[in-house]
N, C-alpha and C positions, 0 to 999 in steps of 0.2 A: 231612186229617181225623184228628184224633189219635184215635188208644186207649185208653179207660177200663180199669181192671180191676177187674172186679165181684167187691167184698169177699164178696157173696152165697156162701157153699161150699154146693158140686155135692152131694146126697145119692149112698148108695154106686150107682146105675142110669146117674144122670147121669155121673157121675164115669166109668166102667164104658165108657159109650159116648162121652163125650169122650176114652179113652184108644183106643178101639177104633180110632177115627175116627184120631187122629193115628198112631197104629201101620200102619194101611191106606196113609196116606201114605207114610211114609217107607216100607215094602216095597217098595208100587208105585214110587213114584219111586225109589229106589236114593240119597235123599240123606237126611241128617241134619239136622233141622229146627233143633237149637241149635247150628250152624255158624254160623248167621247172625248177626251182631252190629251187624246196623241201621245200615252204611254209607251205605246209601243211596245207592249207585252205580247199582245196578239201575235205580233211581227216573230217576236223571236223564238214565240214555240212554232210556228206553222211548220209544215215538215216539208211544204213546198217555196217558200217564200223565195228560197235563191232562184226557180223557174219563174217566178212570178215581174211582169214589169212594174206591174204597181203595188206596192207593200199592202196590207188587209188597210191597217189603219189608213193610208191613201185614200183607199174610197170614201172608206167615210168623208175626210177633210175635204176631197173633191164634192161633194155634196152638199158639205157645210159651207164651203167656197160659190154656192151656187155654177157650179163647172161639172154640173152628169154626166155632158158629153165626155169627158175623161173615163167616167168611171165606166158608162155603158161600152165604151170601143178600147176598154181593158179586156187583156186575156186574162187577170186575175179571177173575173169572175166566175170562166169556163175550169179554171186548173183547182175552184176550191173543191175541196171532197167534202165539206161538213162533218168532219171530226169533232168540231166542238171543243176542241183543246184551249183557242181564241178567246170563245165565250167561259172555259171554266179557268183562263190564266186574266179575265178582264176583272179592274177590279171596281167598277162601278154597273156589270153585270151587265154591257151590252153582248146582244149574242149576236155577234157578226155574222154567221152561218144563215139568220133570217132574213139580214140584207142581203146576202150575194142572192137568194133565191127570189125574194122579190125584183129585185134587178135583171135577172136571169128571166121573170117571167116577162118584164117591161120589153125587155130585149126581144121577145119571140112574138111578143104581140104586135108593137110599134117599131121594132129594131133600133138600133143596127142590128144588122144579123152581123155572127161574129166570123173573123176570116181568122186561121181556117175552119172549116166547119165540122169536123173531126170531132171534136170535144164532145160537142152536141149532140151529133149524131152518134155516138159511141152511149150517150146516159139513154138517151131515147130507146134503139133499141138493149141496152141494158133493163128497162124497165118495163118492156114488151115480154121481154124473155120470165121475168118473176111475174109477171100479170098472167100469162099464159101456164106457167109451168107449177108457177112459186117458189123456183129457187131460179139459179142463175143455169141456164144451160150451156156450157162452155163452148158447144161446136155447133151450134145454134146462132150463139150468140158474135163470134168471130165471122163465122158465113153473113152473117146481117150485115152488120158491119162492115168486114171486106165489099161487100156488093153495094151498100150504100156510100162509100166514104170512096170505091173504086179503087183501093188496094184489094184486088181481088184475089192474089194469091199470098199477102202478108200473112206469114205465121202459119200456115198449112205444111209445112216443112216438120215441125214439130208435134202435129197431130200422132203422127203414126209411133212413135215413141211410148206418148205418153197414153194411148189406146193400151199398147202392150204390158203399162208398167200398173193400167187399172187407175189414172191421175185422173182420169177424163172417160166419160159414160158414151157410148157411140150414140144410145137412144136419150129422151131426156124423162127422166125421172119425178114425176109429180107428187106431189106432198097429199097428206089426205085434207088438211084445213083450204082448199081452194076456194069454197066460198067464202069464206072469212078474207082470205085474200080480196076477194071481188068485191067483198065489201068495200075495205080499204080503198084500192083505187076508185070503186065507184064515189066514195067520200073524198078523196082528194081531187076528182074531175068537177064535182060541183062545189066545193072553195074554190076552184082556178076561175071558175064559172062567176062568180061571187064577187072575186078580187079581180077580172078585167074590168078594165076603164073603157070606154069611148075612147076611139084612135087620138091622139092630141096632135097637135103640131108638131113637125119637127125640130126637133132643138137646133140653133141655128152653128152654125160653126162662125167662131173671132174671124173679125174681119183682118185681112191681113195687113198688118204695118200695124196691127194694136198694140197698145203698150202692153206693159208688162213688169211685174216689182216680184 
C-alpha cells in the first residue's frame, strides 16, 4: 500500500502535536526514526506482513512524512508480535519492535483506540494471566478474553479434547519465581509511568480536497 504525502501543510497546533508525537517516539523507543532508508528488509522477513495493511517500514516513513495519523489508525501496529527478526534483518540497526510499542502505548493513552479491539484486549489480558500466574493459563486466558472481546463461546469446543489429551491444565499452574515476576511488571508499570506524556492535541485529519503527490 503505497504512501501519499499530503501537500496540505499542518497549521502551527497540528504541526506542534505531529512533532510532539514523533519526539514521544523516538525517547521511548531509544531509536532514530531517519535511520531508516526504506530497505525493506524488515518487510520481507515479518511472518505477518501479508495480514498487515501497512508494511513495518511504512510506519516509519509515515512518521518521517510527518503523517502519524497513518501510522496510529494502522492495524500494523496491533498484528506486531515483536519477534525481533525486523530489528536483527535491519541493517542500520533500527529495532522496529520499539516503535510499534511506543506507538502502541501513544495509542492507549491519547488514541485512536484501535477498531477492532480484539488485538488489545487479547495482549492485555495475556499479560494479566503471566502477572498472576507466571506462565500463560490457556483456560484462563481464552475465558478473559471470550467475555471481554464478547465471543463468549469462541474456541470452548475444543477444550474438552485437549483436557483429555493433557494439552491444557483445567487448574493453572504457578511457577515458583512469582516474585521475580512482580518485580518485572512492577518495573515495567513505572517506565509506562515515566514515558506518558501530557494528553496533546489531537492530530488533526487532511482537510478534504487536499492535494496529494
Amino acid at each position: 500500500m503505497p504512501i501519499t504525502l499530503r501537500l496540505t501543510p499542518a497549521n502551527g497546533q497540528e504541526a506542534a502535536a505531529r512533532r510532539e508525537l514523533t519526539d514521544f517516539v523516538e525517547r521511548t523507543s531509544g531509536q532514530t526514526l531517519a535511520a531508516c532508508y526504506q530497505c525493506a528488509k524488515c518487510a520481507a522477513g515479518c511472518p505477518l506482513a501479508a495480514a498487515m495493511d501497512l508494511a513495518p517500514q511504512q510506519i516509519i516513513r509515515a512518521l518521517q512524512l510527518g503523517q502519524p495519523d497513518l501510522a496510529l489508525q494502522s492495524q500494523t501496529l496491533w498484528l506486531c508480535v515483536g519477534c525481533q527478526t525486523c530489528a536483527t534483518r535491519c541493517p542500520c540497526n533500527v529495532e522496529l519492535p520499539r516503535i510499534m510499542d511506543a506507538l502502541r502505548l501513544w495509542a492507549e493513552t491519547h488514541g485512536p483506540q484501535p477498531t477492532p479491539r480484539d488485538i488489545p484486549t487479547f495482549h492485555h489480558v495475556f499479560l494479566k494471566s503471566v502477572e498472576l500466574t507466571g506462565r500463560a493459563y490457556e483456560i484462563g486466558l481464552i475465558g478473559g478474553y471470550n467475555l471481554l472481546s464478547r465471543h463468549l463461546l469462541s474456541g470452548f469446543d475444543l477444550a474438552p479434547p485437549m483436557l483429555r489429551r493433557g494439552k491444557i491444565k483445567l487448574l493453572p499452574q504457578r511457577v515458583r519465581a512469582r516474585r521475580e515476576i512482580a518485580g518485572i511488571f512492577r518495573r515495567a508499570d513505572e517506565v509506562r509511568c515515566q514515558q506518558t506524556v501530557a494528553p496533546a492535541q489531537k492530530i488533526a485529519q487532511p482537510a478534504a480536497g487536499g492535494g496529494d503527490a
